[in-house]
N, C-alpha and C positions, 0 to 999 in steps of 0.2 A: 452422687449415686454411682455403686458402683455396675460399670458392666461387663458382664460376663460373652463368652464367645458366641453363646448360642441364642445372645439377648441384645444384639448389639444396635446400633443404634438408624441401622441398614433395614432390618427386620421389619418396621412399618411400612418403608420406602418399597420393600420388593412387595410386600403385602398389598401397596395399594398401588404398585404399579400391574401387579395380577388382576387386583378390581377396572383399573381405566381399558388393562387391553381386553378383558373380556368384555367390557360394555362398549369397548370401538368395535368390535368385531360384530356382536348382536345391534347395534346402531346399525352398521353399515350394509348387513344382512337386510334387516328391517326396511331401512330406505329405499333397497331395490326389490325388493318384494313388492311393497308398496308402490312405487313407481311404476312398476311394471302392471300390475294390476290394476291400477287406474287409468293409465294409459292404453290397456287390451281392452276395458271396458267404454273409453272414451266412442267416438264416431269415427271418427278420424286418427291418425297416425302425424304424431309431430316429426315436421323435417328439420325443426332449427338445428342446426350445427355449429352453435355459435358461443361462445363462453369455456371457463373450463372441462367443466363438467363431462361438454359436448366433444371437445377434444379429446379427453379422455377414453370413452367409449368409441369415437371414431377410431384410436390409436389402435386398443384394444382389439377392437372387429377387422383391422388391415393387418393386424398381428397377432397370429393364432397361439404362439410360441408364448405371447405375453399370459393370453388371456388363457391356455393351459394351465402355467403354473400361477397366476393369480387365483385361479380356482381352488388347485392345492393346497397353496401359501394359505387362503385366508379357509380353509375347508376342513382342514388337518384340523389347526386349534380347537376351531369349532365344534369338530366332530370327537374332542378330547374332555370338554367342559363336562364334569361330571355330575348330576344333582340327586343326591341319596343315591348312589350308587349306581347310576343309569344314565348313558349318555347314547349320542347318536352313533357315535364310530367315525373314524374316519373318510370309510366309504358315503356314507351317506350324506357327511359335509360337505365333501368337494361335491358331491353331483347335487345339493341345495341352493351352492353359492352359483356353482355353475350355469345351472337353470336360472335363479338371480340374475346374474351376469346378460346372459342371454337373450330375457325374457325383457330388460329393460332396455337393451340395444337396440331391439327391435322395435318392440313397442312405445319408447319415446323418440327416439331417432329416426328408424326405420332403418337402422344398421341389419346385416346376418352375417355372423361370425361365420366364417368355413375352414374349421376344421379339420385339417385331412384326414381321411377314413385309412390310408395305410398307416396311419401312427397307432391310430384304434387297433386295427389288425397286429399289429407287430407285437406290442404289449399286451393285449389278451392273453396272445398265445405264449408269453414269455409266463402271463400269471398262471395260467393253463398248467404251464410246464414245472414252474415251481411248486403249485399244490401238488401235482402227482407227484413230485421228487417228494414231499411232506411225507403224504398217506402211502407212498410203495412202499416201503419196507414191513408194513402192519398188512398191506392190503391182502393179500394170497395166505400168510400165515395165520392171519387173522379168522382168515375163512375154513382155514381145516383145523384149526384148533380147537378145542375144549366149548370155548364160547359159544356158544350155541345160541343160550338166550339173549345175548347181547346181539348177535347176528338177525334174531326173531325181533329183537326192537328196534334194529334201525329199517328190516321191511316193515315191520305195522307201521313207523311215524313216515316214511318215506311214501309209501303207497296209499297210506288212508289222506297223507295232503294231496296227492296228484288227485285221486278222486273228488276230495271233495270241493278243487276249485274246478277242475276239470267241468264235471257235472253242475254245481254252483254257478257256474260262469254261463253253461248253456240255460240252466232254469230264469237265467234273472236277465236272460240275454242279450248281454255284454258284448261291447264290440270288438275283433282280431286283436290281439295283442294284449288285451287285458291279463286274461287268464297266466300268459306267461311271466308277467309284471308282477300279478299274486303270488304265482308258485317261486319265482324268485325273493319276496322281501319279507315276505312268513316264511318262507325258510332261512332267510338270512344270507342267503348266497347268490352274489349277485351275479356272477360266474354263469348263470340260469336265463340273462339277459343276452350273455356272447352269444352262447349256443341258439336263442330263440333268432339273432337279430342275424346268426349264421342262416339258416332257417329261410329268414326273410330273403338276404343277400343271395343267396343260392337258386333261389325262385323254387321253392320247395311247399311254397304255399300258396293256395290259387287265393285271391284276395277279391273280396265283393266288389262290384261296379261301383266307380267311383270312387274308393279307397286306396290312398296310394301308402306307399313304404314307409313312406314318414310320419303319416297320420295313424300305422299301425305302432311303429316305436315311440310316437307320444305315449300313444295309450299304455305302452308297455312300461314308461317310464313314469308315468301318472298310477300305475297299478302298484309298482316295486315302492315309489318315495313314501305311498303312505302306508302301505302294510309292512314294511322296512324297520319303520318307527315303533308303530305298534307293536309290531311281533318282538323286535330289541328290547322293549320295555315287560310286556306281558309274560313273556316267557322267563326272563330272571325271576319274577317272581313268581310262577307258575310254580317252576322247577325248585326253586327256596322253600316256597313253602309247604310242597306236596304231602313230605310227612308228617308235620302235622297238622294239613286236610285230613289225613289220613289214620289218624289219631296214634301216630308213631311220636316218639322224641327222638329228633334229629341229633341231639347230643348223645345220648342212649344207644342210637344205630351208628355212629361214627364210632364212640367206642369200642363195640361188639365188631366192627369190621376191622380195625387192628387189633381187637384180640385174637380174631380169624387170621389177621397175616404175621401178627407179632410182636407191632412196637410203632417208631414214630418217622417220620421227616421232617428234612429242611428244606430250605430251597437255595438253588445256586443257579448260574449263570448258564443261558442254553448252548449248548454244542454252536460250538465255532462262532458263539460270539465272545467281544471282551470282557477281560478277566479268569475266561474257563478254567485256566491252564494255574490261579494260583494257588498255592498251598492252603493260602488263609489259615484257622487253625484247626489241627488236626488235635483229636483225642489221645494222640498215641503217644510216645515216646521211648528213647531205646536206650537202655541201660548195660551197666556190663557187670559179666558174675561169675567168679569162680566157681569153675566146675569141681563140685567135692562129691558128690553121690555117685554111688556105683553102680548106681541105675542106670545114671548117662552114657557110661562109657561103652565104647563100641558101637553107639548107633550111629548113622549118619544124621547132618541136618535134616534133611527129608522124611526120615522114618520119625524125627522127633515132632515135624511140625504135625504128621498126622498122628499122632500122639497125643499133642498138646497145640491144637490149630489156633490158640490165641497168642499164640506169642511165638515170633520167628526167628531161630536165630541166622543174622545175616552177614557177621564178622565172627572169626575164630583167630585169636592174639592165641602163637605158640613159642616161646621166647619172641626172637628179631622177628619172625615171620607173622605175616599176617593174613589169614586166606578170610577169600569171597565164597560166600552161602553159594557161588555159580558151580565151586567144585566140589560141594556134597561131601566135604568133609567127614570124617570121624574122628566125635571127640575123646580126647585124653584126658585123664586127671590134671588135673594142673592148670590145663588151658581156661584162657579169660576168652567168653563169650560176649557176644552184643544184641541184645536180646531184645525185638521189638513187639509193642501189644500195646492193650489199651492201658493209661496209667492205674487205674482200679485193680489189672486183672498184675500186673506187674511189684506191686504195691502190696499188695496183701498174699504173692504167693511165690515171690521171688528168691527169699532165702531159702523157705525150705524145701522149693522143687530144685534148686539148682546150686545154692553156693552163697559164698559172702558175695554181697555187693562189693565192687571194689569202683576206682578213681582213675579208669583205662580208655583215655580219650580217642586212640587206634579201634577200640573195638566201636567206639558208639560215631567211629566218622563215617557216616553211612548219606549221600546226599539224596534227598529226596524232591521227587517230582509228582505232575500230578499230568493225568494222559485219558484223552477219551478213546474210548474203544468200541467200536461196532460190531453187535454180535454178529458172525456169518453163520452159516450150516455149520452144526458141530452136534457134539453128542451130548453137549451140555440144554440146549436149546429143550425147555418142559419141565429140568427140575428147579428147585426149588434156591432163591439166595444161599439158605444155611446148606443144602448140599451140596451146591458148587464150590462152596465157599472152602470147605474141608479136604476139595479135590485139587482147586486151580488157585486157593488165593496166598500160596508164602508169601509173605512181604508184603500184601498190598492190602491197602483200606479202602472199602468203597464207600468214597464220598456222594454218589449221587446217580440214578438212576430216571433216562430218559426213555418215555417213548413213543414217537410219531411227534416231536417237536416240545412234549410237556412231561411235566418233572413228575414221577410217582414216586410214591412210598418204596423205601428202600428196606421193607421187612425180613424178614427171618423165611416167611412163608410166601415172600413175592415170587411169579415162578417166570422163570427166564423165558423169551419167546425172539425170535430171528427177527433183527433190525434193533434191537433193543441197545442203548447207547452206558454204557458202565463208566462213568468216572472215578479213575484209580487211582490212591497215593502210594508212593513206594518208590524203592529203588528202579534203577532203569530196568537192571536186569529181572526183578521177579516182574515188571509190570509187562517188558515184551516176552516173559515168559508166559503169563498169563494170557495175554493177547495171542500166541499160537497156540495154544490150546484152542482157544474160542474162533478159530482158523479167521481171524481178523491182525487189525496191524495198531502199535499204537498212534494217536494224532495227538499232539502239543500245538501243533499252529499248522492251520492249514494251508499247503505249498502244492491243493491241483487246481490247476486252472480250470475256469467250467464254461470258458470260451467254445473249442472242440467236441464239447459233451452237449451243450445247448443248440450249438446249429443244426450240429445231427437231428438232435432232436425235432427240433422243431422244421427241418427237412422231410424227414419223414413224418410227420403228425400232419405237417399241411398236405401231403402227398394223400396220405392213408385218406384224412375227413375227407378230401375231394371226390373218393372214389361212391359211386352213388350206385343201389339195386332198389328194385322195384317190390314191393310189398303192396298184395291188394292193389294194383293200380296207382301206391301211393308213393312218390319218389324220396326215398328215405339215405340218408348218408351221414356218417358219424362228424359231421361239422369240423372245421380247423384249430380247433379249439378245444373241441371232446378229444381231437387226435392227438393233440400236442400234450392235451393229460396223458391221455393210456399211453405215450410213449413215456413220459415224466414217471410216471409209475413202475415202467419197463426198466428204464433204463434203473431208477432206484433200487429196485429189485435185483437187477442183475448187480450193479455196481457191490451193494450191501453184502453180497455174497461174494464175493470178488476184492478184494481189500486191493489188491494192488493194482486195480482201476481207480482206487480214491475213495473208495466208500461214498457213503451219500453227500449229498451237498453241504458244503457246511451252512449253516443255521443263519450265522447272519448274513451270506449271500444271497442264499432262499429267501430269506424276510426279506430281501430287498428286492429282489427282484419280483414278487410277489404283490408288496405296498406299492412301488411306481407302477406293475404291468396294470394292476387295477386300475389308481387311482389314473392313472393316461387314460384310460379306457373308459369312464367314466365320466371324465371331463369333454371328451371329443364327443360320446352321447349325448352331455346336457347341452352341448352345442348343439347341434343338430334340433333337437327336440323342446331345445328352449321355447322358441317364438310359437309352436303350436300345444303345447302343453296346457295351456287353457282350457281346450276346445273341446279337453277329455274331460273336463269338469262339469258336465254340461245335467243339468237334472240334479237327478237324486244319486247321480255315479259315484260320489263320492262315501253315504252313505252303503253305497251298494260294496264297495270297494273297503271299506274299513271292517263292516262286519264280516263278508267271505273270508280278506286276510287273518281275523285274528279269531276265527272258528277253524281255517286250517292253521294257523299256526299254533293253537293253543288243544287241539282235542284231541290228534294223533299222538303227543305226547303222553297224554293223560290216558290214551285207551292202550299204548304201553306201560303205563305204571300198573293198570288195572291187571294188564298180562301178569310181569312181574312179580308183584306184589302176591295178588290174588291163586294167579296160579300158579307160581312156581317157587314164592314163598321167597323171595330175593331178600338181600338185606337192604332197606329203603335209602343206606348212604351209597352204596354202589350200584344200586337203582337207581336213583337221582343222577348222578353221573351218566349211566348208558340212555339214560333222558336227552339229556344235554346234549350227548355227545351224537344221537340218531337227529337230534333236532340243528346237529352242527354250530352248538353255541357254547362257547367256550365261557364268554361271562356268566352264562346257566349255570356252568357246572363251578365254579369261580361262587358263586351264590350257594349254591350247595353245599360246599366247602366250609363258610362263614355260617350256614345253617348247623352243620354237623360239626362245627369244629374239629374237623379234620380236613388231612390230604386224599382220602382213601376213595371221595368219590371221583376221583381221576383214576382208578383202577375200572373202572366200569366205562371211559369216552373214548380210548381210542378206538377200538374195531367199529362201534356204530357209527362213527365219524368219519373215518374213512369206507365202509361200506358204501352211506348215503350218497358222499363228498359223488362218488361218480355215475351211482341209479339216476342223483337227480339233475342230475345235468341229463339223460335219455331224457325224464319226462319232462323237460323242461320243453326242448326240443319238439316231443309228440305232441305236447299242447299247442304247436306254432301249425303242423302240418294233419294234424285231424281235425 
């Protein structure tokens, strides 16, 4: 038999080593859930310390350091396992296992892991810091531009959830800490837990007799793990299928929304992470062509790109001489050009707008790059791709267009907005031409360090939350954590306008620092709250807790589509998107996507996403101190 590369005889072996490590991981989940629950249930608390097993967990519990990243370790996977399209996330694995981890240390042992609360703090505010570096460059530009109703849907889904766990929470009356657990895991955002558990730490909340700090962040952690899941699942298909609930075709409304912008995407690698920076393959190619029309002569390169914007010329061969498109030449009869564009437009229109083709390797040695660029303040920022493109683009191809961390449709009729990330191919020079124009700089490989730029930050963010004013009686302060975002966003803001501060973070430092500052934060929680997280189970709470979350996680969206749709006559694929994107879930609109077979409903998620990302971290907050 023979085999082939992509059939080789590896292929079952990695196949079924994916089947054993998923079922070691769901096994071992499994057994401490169980363990733990039987033993919280038991009368007594076993002391034996004796065997592996028991070693084990003693290890673990004398060693916070271990039992951090064993939570990660085995939490990540976990939280990556996908089934029809729905998994838990990363977030919500480590803080499963973690509770696991916790809840059987104690409960068969009598172990409590201690965790230390400044590692919590440190990395919150480090995640804190990275989401606003995300959403600052969209966040303010967002708010004064055109968008309006995208602005109107991330307040109806943002405000109709705080109310209706808010008021939910007091009808069916639930104990401190709940409410905040809800509004955090039907929104998806766990970031909603820092702020509350700030909240607590702060003494900003007077707490019933007899309830202590810990017994209110069970609850809070007993409220988020199951409405977390729920809303993760519910809401992809909410958001999937709303247009046709709605007796739309989602194929039909994807279409009609690139024919409103103009055409198609792809997708590429996100700013500043690996790979950005390759050429891969480009549609273009540069050719070279004797100039014989007397049309040509006398213009400059310049006058002819905006002439003829698809095709640049970037070498002028004049006998020995060879000039760069940088000195704006004027062509002569005679002269061999190097003439770049897309093969199509080059191919069918090159002899007779310009000349014979000819066999002039000088004209077509032109090296090319590819370079991300951050739009700043400029006069370009409102119009549209194709009339930028006619003003600022000699020589360059845009490969790819970012914005607030995710790839949108790079149309004809996409319209440029401040923060917005252009990936360009071309020569050096037309690309850091183009880049001062758009009073930005270009980036191939990130060289600013975000050492200096994060302390600050997070200096001043812990400074600012601490500061506290009295409202109504009620002592209210923007948390260490809400602060070290609004500076995150500040600083983003400023930087994006600023290029030779470094422009924004790059991407995959962001992501990183983002994944650890949570997931640390998360795991030091489910410590803590491990060994009493039972106690929140107690009755019908869980009942009570799965329906509140998944009626606010699922209705505010849906009384936005009605907006949308009904009254403002949206198109249902860019609809679905500002769904998504007010609801802060990106697999939503990732769903929406594979509904519409299109990219276009990511034209509709970043402002509502970044809008909410920071309203609801406040009501996160007012649910902990009303």
């Amino acid at each position: 038999m023979k085999i082939t590369k992509s059939e080789s005889i590896f292929t079952p072996l990695a196949s079924l080593k994916n089947k054993f490590g998923l079922s070691l991981l769901i096994f071992v989940l499994m057994a401490l859930l169980s363990a733990g629950v039987i033993a919280a249930d038991s009368s007594a608390i076993t002391q034996d310390v004796s065997g592996p097993i028991a070693f084990l967990f003693t290890y673990v519990a004398n060693n916070s350091f271990v039992f951090l990243f064993l939570s990660i370790a085995i939490g990540y996977p976990l939280g990556q396992i996908t089934i029809k399209g729905v998994n838990l996330g990363s977030t919500a694995g480590t803080l499963l296992v973690g509770i696991a981890i916790a809840l059987t240390a104690f409960s068969v042992y009598g172990l409590n892991i201690d965790a230390p609360g400044l590692v919590s703090d440190i990395f919150l505010m480090m995640f804190m810091y990275a989401i606003g570096m995300k959403v600052g460059p969209q966040f303010f530009s967002g708010l004064k531009s055109g968008g309006i109703d995208f602005i109107v849907i991330g307040l109806i889904v943002v405000f109709s959830n705080f109310l209706i766990v808010f008021f939910g929470a007091k009808l069916l009356d639930m104990a401190p800490g709940y409410a905040a657990g809800i509004i955090s895991g039907s929104y998806t955002v766990t970031a909603v837990m820092g702020v509350a558990q700030s909240a607590l730490s702060s003494g900003a909340v007077n707490l019933p007799d007899g309830m202590t700090i810990d017994q209110v962040s069970a609850n809070m952690a007993a409220g988020y793990a199951i409405t977390y899941i729920l809303s993760s699942i519910f809401i992809i298909l909410l958001i999937k299928y709303l247009p046709a609930m709605s007796g739309r075709d989602p194929v039909k409304a994807g279409k009609e929304a690139e024919a409103m912008f103009g055409g198609g995407d792809s997708s590429e690698p996100l700013p500043g992470t690996s790979g950005f920076s390759n050429t891969g393959r480009l549609p273009l190619d540069i050719r070279a062509y004797n100039v014989e029309h007397k049309e040509l002569i006398g213009k400059s390169v310049i006058d002819l790109f905006h002439q003829f914007p698809h095709a640049a010329i970037l070498k002028v061969v004049r006998g020995d001489e060879v000039i760069d498109a940088s000195d704006n030449p004027t062509l002569k009869m005679g002269d061999v050009i190097g003439v770049r564009g897309n093969y199509h437009v080059l191919i069918e229109g090159g002899d007779e707008t310009v000349g014979t083709e000819v066999d002039e390797p000088r004209a077509r040695n032109v090296d090319l790059e590819v370079a991300d660029i951050h739009i700043g303040k400029s006069d370009y920022i409102g119009k549209t791709i194709e009339e930028a493109s006619k003003e600022i683009g000699f020589g360059v191809h845009l490969k790819a267009l970012f914005r607030q961390g995710t790839q949108i449709a790079t149309l004809p009729k996409t319209v440029l907005e401040t923060g917005d990330v252009l990936r360009l191919a071309g020569s050096d020079w037309c690309i850091k031409q183009t880049a001062t124009k758009l009073n930005s700089v270009p980036i191939v490989e990130s060289t600013v360090t975000e050492t200096m730029y994060l302390a600050i930050s997070l200096l001043i963010g812990f400074v600012c939350g601490h500061a506290s004013v009295n409202l109504g009686g009620i002592p209210f302060a923007l948390g260490t954590s809400a602060g070290c975002m609004l500076t995150g966003i500040l600083f983003s803001y400023f930087r994006t306008r600023n290029p030779s501060f470094g422009g924004p973070m790059s991407e995959g430092a962001r992501s990183f620092l983002q994944d650890i500052g949570l997931s640390l934060f998360v795991a030091v929680l489910a410590a803590s709250v491990g060994p009493k997280i039972l106690s929140s189970f107690q009755g019908t709470v869980v009942i009570k807790i799965a329906g509140l979350g998944l009626l606010a996680a699922l209705l505010p969206p849906l009384l936005a589509w009605i907006y949308g749709l009904v009254f403002r006559r949206m198109n249902p694929a860019i609809l679905a998107g500002a769904c998504a994107g007010a609801r802060n879930s990106t697999p939503a609109m990732k769903g929406a996507q594979d509904a519409c077979q299109s990219d276009l409903p990511a034209v509709g998620y970043p402002v509502p996403y970044a809008l909410t990302s920071m309203i609801v971290l406040i009501l996160g907050y007012l649910s902990m101190v009303l």
